[in-house]
C-alpha positions in Angstrom: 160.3 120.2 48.2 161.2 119.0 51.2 160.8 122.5 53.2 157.9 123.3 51.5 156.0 120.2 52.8 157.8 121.1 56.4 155.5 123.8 56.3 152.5 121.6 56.3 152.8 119.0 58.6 154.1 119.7 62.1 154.6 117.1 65.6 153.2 118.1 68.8 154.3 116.1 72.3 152.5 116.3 75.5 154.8 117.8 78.3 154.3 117.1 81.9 157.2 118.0 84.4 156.8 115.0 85.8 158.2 113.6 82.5 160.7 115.3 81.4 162.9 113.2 80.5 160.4 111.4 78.8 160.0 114.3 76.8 163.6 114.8 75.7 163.8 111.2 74.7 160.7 111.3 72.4 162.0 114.5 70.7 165.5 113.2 70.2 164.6 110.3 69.1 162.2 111.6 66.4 164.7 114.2 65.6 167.7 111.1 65.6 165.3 109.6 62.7 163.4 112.1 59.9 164.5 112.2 56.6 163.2 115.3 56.2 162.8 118.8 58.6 159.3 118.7 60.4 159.3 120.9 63.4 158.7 119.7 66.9 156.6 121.1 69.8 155.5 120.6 73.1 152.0 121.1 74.4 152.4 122.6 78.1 149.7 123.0 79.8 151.2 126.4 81.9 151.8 128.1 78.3 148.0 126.8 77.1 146.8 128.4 80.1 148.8 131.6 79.6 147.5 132.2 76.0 144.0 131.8 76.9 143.3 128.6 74.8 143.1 126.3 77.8 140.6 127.6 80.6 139.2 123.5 81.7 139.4 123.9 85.8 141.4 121.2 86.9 142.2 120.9 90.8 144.1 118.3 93.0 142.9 115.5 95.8 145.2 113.9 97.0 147.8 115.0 95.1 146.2 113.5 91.5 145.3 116.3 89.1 141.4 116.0 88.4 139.3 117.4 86.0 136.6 119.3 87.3 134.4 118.4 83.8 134.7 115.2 83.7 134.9 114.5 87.4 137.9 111.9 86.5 141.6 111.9 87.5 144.4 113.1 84.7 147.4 111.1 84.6 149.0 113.6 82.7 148.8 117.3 82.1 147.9 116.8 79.0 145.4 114.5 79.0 143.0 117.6 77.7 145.1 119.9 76.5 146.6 117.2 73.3 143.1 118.2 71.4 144.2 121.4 71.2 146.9 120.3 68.2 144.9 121.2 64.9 144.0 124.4 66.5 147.6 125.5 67.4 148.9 123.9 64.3 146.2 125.8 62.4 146.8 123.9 58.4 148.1 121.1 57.0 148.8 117.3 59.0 149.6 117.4 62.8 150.8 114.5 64.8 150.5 114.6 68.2 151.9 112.0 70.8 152.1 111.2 74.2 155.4 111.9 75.7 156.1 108.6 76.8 156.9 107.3 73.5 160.4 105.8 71.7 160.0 106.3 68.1 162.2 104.1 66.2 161.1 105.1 62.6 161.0 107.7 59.9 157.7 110.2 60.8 158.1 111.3 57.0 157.0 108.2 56.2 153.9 108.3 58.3 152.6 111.5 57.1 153.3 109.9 53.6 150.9 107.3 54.1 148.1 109.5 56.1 148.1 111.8 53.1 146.7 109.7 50.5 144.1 108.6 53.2 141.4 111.4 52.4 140.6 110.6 56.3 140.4 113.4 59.4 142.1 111.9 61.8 144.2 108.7 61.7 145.3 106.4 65.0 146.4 102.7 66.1 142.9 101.2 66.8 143.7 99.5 69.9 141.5 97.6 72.2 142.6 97.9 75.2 141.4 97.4 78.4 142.8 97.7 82.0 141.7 96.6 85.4 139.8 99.6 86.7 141.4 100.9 89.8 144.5 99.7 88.9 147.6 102.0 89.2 150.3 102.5 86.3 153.2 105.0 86.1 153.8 106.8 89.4 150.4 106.1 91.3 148.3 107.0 88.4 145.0 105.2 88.8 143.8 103.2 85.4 140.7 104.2 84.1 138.5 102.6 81.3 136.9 104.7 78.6 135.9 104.0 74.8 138.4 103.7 72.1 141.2 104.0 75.2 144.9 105.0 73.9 143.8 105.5 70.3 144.3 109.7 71.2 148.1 108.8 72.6 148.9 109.0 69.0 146.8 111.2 66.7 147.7 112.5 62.9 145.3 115.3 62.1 144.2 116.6 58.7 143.9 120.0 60.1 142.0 120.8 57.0 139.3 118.5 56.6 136.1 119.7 57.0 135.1 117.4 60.0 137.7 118.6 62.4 136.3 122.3 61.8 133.4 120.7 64.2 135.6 120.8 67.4 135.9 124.0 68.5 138.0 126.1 71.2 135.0 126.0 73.7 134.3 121.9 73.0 137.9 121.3 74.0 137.0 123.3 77.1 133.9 121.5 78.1 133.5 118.7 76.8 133.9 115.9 79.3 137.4 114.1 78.8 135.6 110.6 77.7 134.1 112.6 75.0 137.1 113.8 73.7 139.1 111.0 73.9 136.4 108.8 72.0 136.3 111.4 68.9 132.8 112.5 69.5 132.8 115.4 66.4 133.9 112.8 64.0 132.1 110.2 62.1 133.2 106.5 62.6 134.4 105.9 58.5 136.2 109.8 59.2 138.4 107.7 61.5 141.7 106.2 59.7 143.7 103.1 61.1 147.5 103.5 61.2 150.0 100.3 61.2 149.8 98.8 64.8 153.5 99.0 64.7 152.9 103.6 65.0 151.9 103.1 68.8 153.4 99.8 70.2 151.5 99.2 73.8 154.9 98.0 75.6 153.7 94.6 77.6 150.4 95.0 75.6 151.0 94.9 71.7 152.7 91.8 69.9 154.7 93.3 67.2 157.3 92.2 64.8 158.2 95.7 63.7 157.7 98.7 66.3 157.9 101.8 65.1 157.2 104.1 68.2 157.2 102.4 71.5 154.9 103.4 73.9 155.8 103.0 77.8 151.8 103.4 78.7 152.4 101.7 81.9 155.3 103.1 82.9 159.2 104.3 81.9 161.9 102.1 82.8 162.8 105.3 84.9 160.0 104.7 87.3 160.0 102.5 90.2 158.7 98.8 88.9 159.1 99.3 85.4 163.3 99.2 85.3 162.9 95.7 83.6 160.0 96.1 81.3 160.2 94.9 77.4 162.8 97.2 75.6 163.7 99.2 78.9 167.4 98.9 77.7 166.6 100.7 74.8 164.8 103.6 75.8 167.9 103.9 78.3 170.5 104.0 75.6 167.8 106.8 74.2 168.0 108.4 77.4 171.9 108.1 77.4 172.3 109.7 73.6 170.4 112.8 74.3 171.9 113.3 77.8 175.7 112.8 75.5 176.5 109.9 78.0 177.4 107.7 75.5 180.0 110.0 73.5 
């Protein structure tokens, strides 16, 4: 039973070279914890390019990536590129999930609970806002837009009917703010996961985090060594890298 539902759900991570380690942590650490075999993928933006389903122009000033359509800087390479999960993943439930995330649960048991939804799309509804200008990360400047972080965690019913409305060419042009606020989907096609699914570390008071999510920053990166569970993402770090063996 277990393969057999394998075959319908799948995970998708955002990859951005300047977060590779990031990456390897958030896959190891999912891996570290599923009681049952769901495979893992990244989403890189080169490879989207290089099979034609990603054509958005993108350029850099001053060094920050910037999207053309939406005339707004990218933190990350796939700032776009993450709505491109139900298409790759074609059927079933897809997760998709910034890069920049601990998890510290079972995913199993997440798709459990989104299947019995009957939604599109589930996400943490978070209201979040920053100060606009700000920076985060490594220089990344902090931008406001509607329903902010609820796409850095995403569990798609690939087959509902209301995701067949976003197409190739919407991921393609529509502008980013569009995207990220769910535009093709109705607001009561919109599930709520637990809050504890995307914890905002420095953001979100929670009792029982499931996936920690280093928004602002890693502990990696200059100013964040000392932020709230930087000690565990290290030890992460450490078992995937064997340094702890």
């Amino acid at each position: 039973m277990a393969a057999n539902l394998s075959l319908k759900r799948s995970i998708w991570i955002g990859f951005d070279p300047r977060e590779a380690a990031a990456f390897a942590v958030a896959r190891h650490s999912i891996k570290e914890r599923l009681s049952a075999p769901i495979p893992i993928n990244g989403i890189v933006l080169d490879e989207m390019r290089r099979l034609g389903v990603y054509t958005r122009p993108t350029e850099r000033r001053d060094g920050v990536l910037w999207d053309v359509i939406s005339d707004a800087p990218m933190s990350t390479e796939f700032a776009c590129s993450r709505f491109l999960t139900p298409i790759l993943a074609r059927r079933g439930w897809a997760l998709f999930m910034d890069c920049d995330m601990l998890v510290l649960g079972d995913l199993t048991e997440l798709f459990d609970e989104a299947e019995a939804s009957g939604k599109a799309l589930l996400c943490v509804q978070h209201q979040h806002r920053v100060e606009e200008g700000s920076a985060k990360m490594d220089g990344q400047v902090q931008v406001n837009y509607a329903r902010k972080n609820w796409s850095s965690m995403m569990l798609w019913n690939v087959d509902h009917p209301a995701n067949r409305r976003l197409t190739l060419g919407m991921v393609n042009t529509l502008p980013g703010r569009d995207l990220h606020a769910f535009k093709w989907l109705e607001d009561d096609e919109i599930g709520a996961l637990d809050p504890g699914w995307n914890v905002l570390v420095g953001h979100t008071e929670c009792d029982d985090p499931k996936s920690l999510h280093f928004t602002d920053g890693l502990p990696l990166m200059t100013g964040y060594e000392n932020c709230p569970f930087a000690d565990e993402w290290r030890k992460a770090l450490a078992r995937w890298a064997g340094w702890d063996d």
